[in-house]
C-alpha positions as CSV (number, residue, x, y, z in Angstrom):
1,X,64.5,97.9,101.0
2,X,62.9,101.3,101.0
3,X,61.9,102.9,104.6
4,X,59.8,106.0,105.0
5,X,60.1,109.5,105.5
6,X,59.0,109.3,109.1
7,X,61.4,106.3,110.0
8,X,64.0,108.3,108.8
9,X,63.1,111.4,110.8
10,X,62.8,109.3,113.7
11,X,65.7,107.9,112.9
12,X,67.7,111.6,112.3
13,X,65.9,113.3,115.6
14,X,67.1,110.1,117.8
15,X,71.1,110.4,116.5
16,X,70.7,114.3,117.1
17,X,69.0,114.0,120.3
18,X,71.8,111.6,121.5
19,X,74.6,113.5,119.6
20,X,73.3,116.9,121.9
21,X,73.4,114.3,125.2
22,X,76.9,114.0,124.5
23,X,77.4,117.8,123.2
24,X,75.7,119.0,126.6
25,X,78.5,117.2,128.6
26,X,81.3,118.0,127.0
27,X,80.3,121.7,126.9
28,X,80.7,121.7,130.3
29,X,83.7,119.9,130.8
30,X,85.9,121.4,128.3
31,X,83.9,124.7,127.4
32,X,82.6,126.8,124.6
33,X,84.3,125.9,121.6
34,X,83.9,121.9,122.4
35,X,79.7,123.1,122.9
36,X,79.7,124.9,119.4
37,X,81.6,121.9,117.9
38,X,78.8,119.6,119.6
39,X,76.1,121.4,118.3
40,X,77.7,121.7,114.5
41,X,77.7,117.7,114.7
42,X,74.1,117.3,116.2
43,X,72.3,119.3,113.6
44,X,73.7,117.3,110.4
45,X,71.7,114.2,111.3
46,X,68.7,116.2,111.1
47,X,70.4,118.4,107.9
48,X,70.8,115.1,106.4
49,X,67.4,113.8,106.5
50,X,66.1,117.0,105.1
51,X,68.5,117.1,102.0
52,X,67.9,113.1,101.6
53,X,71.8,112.2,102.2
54,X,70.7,109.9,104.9
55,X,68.8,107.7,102.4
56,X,71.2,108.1,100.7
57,X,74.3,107.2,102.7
58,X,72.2,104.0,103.9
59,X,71.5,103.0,99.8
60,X,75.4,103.4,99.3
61,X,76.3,100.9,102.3
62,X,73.3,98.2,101.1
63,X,74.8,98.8,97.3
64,X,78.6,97.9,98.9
65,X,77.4,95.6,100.7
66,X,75.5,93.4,97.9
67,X,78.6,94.3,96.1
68,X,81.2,92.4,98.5
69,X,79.0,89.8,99.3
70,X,78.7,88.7,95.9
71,X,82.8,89.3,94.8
72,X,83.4,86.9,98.0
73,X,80.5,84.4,96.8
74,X,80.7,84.3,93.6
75,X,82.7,81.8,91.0
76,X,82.5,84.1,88.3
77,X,83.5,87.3,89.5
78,X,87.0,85.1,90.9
79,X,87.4,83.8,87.4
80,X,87.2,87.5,85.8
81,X,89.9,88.5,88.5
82,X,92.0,85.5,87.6
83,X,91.7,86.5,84.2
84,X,92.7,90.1,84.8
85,X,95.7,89.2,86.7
86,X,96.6,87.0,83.6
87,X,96.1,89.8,81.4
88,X,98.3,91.8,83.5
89,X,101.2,89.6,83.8
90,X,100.5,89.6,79.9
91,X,101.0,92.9,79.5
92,X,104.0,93.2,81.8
93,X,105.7,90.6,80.2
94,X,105.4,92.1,76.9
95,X,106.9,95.4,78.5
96,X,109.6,93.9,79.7
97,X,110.0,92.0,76.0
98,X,109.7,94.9,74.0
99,X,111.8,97.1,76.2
100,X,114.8,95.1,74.8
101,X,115.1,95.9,71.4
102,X,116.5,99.1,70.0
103,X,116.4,99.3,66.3
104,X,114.4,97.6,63.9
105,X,118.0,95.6,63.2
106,X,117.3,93.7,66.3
107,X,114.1,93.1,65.5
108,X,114.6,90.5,63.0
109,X,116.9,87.8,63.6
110,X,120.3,87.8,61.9
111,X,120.3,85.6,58.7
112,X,122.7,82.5,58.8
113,X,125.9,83.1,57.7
114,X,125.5,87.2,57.9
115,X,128.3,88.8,59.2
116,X,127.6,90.3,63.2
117,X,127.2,94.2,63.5
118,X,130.6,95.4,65.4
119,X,130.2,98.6,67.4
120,X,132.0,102.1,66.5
121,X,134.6,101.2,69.4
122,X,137.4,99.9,67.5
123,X,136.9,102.3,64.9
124,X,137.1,105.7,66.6
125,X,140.2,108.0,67.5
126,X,140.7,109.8,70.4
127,X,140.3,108.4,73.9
128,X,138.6,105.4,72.5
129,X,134.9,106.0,74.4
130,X,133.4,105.3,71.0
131,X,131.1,107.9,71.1
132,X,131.6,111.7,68.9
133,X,129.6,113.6,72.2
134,X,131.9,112.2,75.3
135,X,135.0,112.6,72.5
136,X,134.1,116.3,72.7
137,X,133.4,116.5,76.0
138,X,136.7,115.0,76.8
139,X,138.3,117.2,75.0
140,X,136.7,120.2,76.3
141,X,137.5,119.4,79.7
142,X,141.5,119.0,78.6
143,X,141.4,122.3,77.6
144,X,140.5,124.1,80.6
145,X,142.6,122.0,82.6
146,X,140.0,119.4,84.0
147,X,140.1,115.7,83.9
């Protein structure tokens, strides 16, 4: 819908006109700074219509607008959403899947018959953590006299 440039000058001049109604009162019941305020907010109707915003602002509404009415209405743009949600739990799922392997060992499953991997827990010396870095950490903090 397209409106002309005098409907929306008469349209701007009647929001200022009742924007300095409003301005005039509350300048005089809570001074100066509420006036020049005022005034600051009844001139950008008019600003607006100049620089085109107005049209502009009102063509941004319409397009939302359309916009809802037809993701509410519409089969097809509740099927897409469906389908995005699938692909999202999709996604997540595979996340969460591939998050649990570590090497590409684990990857494959073990063969029948192999022999299972045994950690480096048994085989250590030391305190028995298994790992060379906390081993030498541990014994670090023996030294100076923390434990």
């Amino acid at each position: 819908m397209s409106y002309d440039s005098a409907a929306w000058g008469a349209l701007a001049f009647a929001l200022s006109t009742m924007l300095g109604v409003v301005t005039f009162f509350r300048w005089r019941a809570r001074g100066i700074v509420a006036g020049l305020r005022g005034a600051g907010w009844t001139i950008l109707p008019v600003a607006a219509w100049l620089t085109g915003v107005l049209e502009l602002v009102f063509d941004i509404g319409d397009s939302v607008g359309h916009w809802a009415v037809h993701l509410v209405f519409s089969p097809v743009v509740w099927l897409g959403i469906v389908l995005a949600g699938m692909s999202a739990v999709l996604f997540g799922a595979a996340s969460l899947l591939g998050g649990r392997r570590t090497s590409p060992e684990d990857a494959a499953p073990p063969a029948l018959g192999a022999p299972r991997k045994r950690g480096r827990r048994g085989a250590s010396s030391g305190s028995g953590t298994g790992d060379d870095d906390l081993d030498d950490i541990e014994a670090i903090l023996r030294r100076h006299g923390i434990s």
